[in-house]
C-alpha positions in Angstrom: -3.1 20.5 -10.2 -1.3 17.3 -10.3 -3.0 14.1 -10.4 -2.7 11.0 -8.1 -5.0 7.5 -8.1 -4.8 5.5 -4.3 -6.3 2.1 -3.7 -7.7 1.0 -0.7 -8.5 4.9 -0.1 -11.8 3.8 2.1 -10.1 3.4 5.1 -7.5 3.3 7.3 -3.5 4.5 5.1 -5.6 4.6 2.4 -8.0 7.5 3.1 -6.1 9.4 5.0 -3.1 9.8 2.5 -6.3 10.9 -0.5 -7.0 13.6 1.9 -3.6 14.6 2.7 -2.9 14.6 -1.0 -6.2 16.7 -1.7 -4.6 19.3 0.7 -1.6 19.7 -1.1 -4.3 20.5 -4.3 -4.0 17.4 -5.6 -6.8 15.6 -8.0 -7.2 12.0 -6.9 -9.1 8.9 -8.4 -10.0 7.1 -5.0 -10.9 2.9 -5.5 -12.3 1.1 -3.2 -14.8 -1.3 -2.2 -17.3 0.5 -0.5 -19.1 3.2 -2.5 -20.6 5.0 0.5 -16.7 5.7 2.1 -15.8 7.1 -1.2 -18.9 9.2 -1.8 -17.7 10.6 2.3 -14.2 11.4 1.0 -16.0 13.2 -1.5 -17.8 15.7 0.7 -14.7 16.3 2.8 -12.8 17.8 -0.2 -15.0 18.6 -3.2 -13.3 19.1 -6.6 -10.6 16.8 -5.8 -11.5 13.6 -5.6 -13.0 11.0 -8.8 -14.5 8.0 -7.3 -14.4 4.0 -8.7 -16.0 1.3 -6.7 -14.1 -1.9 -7.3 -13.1 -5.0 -6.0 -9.4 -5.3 -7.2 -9.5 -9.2 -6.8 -10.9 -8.4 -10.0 -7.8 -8.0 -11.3 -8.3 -9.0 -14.9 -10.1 -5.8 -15.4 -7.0 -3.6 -13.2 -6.1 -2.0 -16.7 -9.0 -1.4 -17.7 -10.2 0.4 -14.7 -7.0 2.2 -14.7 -6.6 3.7 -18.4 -10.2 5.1 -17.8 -9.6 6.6 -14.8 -6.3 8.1 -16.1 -8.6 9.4 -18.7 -10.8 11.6 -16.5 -8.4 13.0 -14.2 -6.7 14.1 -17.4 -3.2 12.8 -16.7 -1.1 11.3 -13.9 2.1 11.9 -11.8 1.8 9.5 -8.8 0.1 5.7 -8.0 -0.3 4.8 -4.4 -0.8 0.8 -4.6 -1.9 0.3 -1.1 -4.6 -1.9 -1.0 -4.2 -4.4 1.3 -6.1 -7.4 3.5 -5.0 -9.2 6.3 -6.8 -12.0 7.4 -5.7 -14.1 10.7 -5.9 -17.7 10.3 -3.9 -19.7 12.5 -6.1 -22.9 11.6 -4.6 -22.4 8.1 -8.1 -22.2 6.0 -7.8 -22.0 2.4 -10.3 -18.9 1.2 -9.0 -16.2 3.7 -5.4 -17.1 2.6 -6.0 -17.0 -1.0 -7.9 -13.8 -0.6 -4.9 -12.3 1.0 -3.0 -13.3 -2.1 -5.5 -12.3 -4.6 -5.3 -8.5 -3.4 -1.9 -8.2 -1.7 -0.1 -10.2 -4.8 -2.0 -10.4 -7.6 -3.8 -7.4 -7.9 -0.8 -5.2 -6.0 1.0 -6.7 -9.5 -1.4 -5.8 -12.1 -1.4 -1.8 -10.3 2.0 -1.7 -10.4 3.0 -3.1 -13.3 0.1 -1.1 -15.5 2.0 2.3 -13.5 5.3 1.1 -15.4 3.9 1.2 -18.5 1.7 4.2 -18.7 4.7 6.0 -16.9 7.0 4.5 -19.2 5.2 6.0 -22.2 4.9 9.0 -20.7 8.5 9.4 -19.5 7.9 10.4 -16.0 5.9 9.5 -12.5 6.2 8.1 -9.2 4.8 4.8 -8.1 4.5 4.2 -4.3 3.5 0.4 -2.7 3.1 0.2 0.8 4.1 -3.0 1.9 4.7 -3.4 5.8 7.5 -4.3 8.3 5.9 -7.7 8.8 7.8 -8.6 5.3 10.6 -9.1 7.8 9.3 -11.9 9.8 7.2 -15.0 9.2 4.4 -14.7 12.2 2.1 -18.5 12.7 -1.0 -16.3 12.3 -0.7 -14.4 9.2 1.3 -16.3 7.4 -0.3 -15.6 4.2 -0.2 -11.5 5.0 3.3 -11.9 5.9 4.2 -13.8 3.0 2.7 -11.6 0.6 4.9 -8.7 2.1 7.9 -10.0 1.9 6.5 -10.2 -1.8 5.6 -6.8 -2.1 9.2 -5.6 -0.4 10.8 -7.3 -3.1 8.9 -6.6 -6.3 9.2 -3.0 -5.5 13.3 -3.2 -5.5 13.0 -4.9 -8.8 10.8 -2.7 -10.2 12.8 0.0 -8.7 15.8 -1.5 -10.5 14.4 -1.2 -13.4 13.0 1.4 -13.7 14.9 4.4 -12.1 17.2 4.4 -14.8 14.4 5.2 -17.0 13.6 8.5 -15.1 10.6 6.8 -12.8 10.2 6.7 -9.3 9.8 4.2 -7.5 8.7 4.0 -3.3 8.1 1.1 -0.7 6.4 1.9 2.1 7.4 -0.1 4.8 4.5 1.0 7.7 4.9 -0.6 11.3 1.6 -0.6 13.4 -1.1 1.8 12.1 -4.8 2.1 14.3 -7.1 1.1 11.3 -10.4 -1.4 11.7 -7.8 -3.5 10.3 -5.9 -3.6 13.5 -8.9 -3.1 15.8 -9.1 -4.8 19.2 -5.6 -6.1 18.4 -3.4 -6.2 22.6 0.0 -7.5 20.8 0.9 -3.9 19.5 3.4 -0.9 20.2 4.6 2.0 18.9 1.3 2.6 17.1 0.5 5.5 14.9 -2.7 7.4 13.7 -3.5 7.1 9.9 -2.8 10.7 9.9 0.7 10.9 11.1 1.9 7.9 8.8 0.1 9.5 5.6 2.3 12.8 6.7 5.5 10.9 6.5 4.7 9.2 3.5 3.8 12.1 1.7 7.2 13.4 2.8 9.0 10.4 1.7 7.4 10.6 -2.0 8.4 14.4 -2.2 12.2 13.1 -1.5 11.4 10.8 -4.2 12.9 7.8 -1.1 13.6 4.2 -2.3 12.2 2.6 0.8 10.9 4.7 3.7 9.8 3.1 6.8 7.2 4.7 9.1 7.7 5.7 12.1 11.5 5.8 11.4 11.8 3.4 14.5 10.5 0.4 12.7 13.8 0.3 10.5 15.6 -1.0 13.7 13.3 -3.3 14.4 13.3 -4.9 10.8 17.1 -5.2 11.4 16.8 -7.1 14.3 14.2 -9.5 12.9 16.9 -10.1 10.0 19.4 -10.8 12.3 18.4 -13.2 15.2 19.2 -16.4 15.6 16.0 -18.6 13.9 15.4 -20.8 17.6 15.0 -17.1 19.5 13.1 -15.5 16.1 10.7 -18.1 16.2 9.7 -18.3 19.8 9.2 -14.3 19.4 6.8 -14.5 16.4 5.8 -17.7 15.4 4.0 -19.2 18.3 -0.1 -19.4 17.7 
């Protein structure tokens, strides 16, 4: 059985890509925040799923957490990094952005990075960061979840640069609108898609080992466009409050 860790597996992306990857007979340490979602996930697919509770704003403590976990599963091939908050605040308060930053920077650093190492030494895996498409645009309400994508996008293509040519994989996810409490109650959104068809594409897009995979495929034309527009017509588009 091959062995897999996702964060932010109690909801949303998260838990439905664990389950998918419990289907195709993988073992997976699940983190989260909420002990009673991962103890659920548990009873959906017994045998195939070690749980952590943790808060990965703790992120001084990521490795730690990590190389124990590693420990019980018994090995790994694959890291999902796809914990994830974002927090609307057009009146610019400081705790909900730094929050965002905390998990969708800091802590999305300290997974990643301790994946390069361990898979380094090890000489083979697959790490997988699922960023969004909203790294292509600034928007006046999240501009801290935004920002923090864009981050993501790019860490993943250096740490794609550097280390493919040392035989590991390396995976942004770029998802466009997904119906997760996250996005709940939400009127400004289109071409949405269920938690279960997105973790179906991803898991196809890590089996073709992609560099960046955007899902649905749609969303790829979209991010073009948003590159491309003049600023004056881009900002009245996405940036009014």
């Amino acid at each position: 059985m091959k062995k897999a860790i996702v964060t932010g597996a109690t909801s949303g992306i998260g838990r439905a890509l664990a389950l998918k990857l419990a289907r195709e007979d993988y073992v997976v340490g699940i983190i989260g925040r909420r002990t009673e979602r991962l103890e659920e996930l548990c009873r959906q697919a017994p045998g195939h799923f070690i749980i952590r509770p943790f808060d990965l704003r703790d992120y001084d403590r990521v490795e730690e957490l990590l190389n124990g976990l590693v420990i019980e599963l018994g090995g790994l091939d694959l890291i999902i990094a796809n914990a994830g908050v974002d927090r609307r605040n057009p009146a610019l308060h400081l705790e909900p952005e730094l929050e965002t930053i905390e998990v969708n920077v800091a802590a999305f650093v300290a997974t990643v990075d301790w994946a390069a190492t361990y898979f380094q030494k090890q000489g083979r895996g697959h790490i997988v960061g699922v960023s969004s498409v909203a790294a292509f645009w600034a928007n006046a309400r999240t501009l801290a979840y935004n920002s923090s994508k864009a981050f993501e996008v790019k860490y993943l293509a250096g740490l794609y640069a550097n280390l493919n040519p040392k035989g590991i994989h390396v995976t942004d996810i770029c998802p466009g609108f997904v119906a997760t409490e996250m996005t709940k109650g939400r009127t400004d959104m289109f071409w949405v898609a269920s938690p279960e068809k997105v973790a179906d594409q991803i898991y196809r897009s890590i089996l073709k080992k992609k560099r960046i995979a955007y899902v649905s495929r749609r969303w790829r034309y979209l991010g073009w466009i948003m590159r491309i527009l003049p600023f004056r017509l881009y900002s009245r588009l996405t940036m009014q409050s």
